[in-house]
C-alpha positions as CSV (number, residue, x, y, z in Angstrom):
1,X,46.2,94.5,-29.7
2,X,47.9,95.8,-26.4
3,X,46.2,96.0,-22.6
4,X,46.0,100.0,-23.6
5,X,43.6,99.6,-26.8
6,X,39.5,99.1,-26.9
7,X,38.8,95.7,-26.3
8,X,38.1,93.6,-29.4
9,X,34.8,92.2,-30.6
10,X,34.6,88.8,-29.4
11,X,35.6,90.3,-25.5
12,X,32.8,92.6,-26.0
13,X,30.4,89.5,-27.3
14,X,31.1,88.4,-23.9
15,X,29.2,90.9,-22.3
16,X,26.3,90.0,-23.1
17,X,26.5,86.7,-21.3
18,X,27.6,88.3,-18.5
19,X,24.5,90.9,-18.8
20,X,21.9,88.0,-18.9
21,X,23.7,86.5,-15.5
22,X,22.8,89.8,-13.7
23,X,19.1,89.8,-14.8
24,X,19.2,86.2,-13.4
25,X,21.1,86.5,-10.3
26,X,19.1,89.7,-9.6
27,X,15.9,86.9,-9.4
28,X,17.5,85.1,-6.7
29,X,17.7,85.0,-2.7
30,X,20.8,86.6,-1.4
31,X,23.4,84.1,-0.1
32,X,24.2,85.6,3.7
33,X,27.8,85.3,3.8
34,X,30.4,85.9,7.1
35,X,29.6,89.2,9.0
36,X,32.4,91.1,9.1
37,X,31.9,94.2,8.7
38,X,31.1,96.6,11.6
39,X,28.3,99.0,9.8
40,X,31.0,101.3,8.1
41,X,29.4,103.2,5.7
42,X,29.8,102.0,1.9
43,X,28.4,104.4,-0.9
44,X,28.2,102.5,-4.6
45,X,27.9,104.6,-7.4
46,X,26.8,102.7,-10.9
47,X,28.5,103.0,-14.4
48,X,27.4,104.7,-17.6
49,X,23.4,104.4,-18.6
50,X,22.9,102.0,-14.8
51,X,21.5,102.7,-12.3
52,X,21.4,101.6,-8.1
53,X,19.7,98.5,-9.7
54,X,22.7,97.4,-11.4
55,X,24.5,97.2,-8.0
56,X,22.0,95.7,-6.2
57,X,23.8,92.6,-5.8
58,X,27.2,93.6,-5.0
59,X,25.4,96.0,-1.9
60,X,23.3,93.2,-1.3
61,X,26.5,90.7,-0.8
62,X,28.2,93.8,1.2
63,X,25.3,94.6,3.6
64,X,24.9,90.6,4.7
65,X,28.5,90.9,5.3
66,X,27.7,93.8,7.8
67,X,28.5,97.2,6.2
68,X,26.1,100.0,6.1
69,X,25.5,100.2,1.9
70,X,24.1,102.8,-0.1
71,X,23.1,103.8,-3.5
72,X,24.0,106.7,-5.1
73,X,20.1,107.5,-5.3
74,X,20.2,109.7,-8.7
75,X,18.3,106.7,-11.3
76,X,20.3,106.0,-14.3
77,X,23.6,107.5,-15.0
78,X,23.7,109.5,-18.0
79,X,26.7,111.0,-17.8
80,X,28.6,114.5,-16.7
81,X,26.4,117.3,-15.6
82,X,27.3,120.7,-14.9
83,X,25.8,120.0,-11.0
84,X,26.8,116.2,-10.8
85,X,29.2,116.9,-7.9
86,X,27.0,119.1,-5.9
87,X,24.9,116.8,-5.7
88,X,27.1,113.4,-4.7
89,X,28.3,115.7,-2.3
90,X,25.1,116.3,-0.7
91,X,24.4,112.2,-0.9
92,X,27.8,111.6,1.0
93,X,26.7,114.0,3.5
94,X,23.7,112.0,4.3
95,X,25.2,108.8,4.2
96,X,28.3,109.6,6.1
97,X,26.9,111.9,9.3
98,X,28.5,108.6,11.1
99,X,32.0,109.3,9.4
100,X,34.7,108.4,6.2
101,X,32.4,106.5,3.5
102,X,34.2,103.9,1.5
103,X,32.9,104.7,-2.2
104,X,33.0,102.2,-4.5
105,X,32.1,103.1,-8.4
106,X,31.9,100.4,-11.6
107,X,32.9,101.9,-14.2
108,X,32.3,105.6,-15.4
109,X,31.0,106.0,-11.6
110,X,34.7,105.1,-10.2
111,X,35.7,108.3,-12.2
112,X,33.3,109.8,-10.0
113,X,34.2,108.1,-6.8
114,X,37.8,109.3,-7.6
115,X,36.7,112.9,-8.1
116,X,34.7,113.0,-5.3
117,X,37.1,112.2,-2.8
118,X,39.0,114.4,-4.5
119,X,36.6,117.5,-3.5
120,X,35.8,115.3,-0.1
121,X,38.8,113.8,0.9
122,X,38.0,114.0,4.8
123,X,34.7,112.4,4.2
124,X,36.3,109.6,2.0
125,X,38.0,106.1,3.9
126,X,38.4,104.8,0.4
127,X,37.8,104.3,-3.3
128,X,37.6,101.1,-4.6
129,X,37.1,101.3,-8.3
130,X,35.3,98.1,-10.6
131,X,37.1,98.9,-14.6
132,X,36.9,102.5,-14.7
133,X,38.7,103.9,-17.4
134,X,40.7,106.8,-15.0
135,X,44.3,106.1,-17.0
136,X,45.4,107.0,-20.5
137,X,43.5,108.0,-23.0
138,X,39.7,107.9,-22.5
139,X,39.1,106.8,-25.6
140,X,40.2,103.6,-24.9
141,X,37.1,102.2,-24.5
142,X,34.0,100.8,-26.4
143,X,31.7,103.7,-24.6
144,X,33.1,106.5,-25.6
145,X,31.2,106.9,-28.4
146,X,28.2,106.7,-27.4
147,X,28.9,108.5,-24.2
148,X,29.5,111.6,-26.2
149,X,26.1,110.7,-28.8
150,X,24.2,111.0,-25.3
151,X,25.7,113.3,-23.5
152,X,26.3,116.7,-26.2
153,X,30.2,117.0,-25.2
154,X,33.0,115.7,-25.8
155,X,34.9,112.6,-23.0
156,X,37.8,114.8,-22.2
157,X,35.8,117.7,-22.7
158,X,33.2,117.3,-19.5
159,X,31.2,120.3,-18.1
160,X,33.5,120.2,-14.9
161,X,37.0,120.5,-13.9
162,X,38.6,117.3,-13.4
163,X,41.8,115.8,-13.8
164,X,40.6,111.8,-14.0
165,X,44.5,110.6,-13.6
166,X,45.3,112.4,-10.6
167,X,44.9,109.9,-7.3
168,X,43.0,110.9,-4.8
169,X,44.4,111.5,-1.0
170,X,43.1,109.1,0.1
171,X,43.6,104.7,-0.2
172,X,42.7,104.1,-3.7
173,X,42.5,100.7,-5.3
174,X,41.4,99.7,-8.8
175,X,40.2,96.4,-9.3
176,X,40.9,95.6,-13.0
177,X,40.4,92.4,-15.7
178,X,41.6,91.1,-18.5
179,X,38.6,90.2,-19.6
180,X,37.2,93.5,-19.8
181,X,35.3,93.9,-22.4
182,X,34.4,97.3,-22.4
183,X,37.7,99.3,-20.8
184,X,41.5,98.4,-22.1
185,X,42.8,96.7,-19.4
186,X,45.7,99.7,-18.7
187,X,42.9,102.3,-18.8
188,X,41.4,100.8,-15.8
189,X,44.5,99.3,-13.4
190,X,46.9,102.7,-13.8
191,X,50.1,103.6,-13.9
192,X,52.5,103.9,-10.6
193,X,51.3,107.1,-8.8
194,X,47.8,107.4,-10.2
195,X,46.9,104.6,-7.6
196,X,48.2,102.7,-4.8
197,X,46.8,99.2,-5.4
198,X,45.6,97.4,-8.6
199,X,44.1,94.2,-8.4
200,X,43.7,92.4,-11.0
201,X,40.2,89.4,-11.4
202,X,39.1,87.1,-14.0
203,X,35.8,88.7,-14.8
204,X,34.0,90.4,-17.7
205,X,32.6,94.3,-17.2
206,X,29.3,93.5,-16.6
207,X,30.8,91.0,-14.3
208,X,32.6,93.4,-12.2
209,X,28.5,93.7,-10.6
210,X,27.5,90.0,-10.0
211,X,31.5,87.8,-9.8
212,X,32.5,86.1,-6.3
213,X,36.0,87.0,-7.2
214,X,35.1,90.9,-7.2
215,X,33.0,90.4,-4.2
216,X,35.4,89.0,-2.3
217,X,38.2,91.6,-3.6
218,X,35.8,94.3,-2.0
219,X,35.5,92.5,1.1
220,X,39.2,92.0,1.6
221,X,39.8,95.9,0.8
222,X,37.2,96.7,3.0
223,X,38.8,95.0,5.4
224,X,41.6,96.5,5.4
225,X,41.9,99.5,7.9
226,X,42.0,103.2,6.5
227,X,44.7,105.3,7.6
């Protein structure tokens, strides 16, 4: 198996594990960490069938650290729609009258991020994406299937124009494991030109919501000024 296939069985198995920690963590108190932030906007959009209560943690962990953290306020995330972006475009609006937002997506919502900043870019500071299958071939996944089963079209066939390689203007890091075991590896750290910074953490999928590691990732990229 290569870094560009589907993820095997036993790396999926691990999800599960990694699923249970979330429902757990989500039980207890928040752990106030070092302010450092200075209430810059952050909007975090979930990944495939999730919703703002999958993220809860990670905007949790990013609000006690002094940033200004948002939802993407549309329940669970079934997929593509026809009017998906006229409608995150109307969410950054409201959550960046203060100006740039630093969107951050897990997943199928760091496709989004990237396409939104895309459409956005002067409203965008960053995009900070958690596995999101953006590179190759978008089958390379263990979603895909079931993506299309819910969702009546075909991955590289959405009901929008987009171009998920393409970087957007604006800072774009991807935040990427090994341990994925959901996205091929490749599929979610990119080739040279498709983004300027891939990171890569010791975490599962699932993980990418609930790890220190990724926590701490998104703190130091937040922390890094946008040009």
């Amino acid at each position: 198996m290569t870094d560009a296939a589907p993820p095997r069985l036993p790396y999926m198995l691990r999800e599960a594990g990694s699923l249970l920690a979330l429902r757990v963590q989500g039980l207890l108190p928040v752990r106030t960490g070092r302010r450092v932030g200075s209430g810059e906007a952050v909007m975090v959009i979930p990944g495939f069938l999730a919703s703002d209560r999958s993220t809860m943690i990670l905007r949790q962990r990013l609000q006690g650290a002094g940033y200004r953290v948002h939802g993407w306020g549309r329940g669970i995330n079934f997929g593509v729609k026809a009017d998906l972006f006229d409608r995150l475009e109307a969410r950054l609006a409201k959550v960046g009258h203060q100006g740039p937002v630093t969107l951050i997506g897990w997943s199928l919502g760091g496709l989004y991020a990237r396409e939104l900043a895309k459409r956005q870019p002067d409203k965008v500071a960053r995009v900070i994406t958690l596995g999101s299958p953006f590179s190759g071939d978008l089958r390379a996944n263990n979603a895909w299937r079931l993506y299309e089963m819910v969702n009546r079209h075909k991955v590289d066939a959405p009901p929008v124009d987009v171009t998920v390689h393409e970087k957007p203007p604006v800072p774009t890091i991807a935040l990427w494991s090994r341990k994925d075991g959901i996205v091929a590896p490749a599929s979610a750290r990119g080739l040279p030109g498709e983004v300027d910074k891939a990171v890569e953490l010791d975490c599962t999928h699932i993980g990418f919501m609930t790890a220190p590691c990724v926590i701490d990732a998104v703190l130091e990229e937040l922390a890094v000024k946008a040009d």
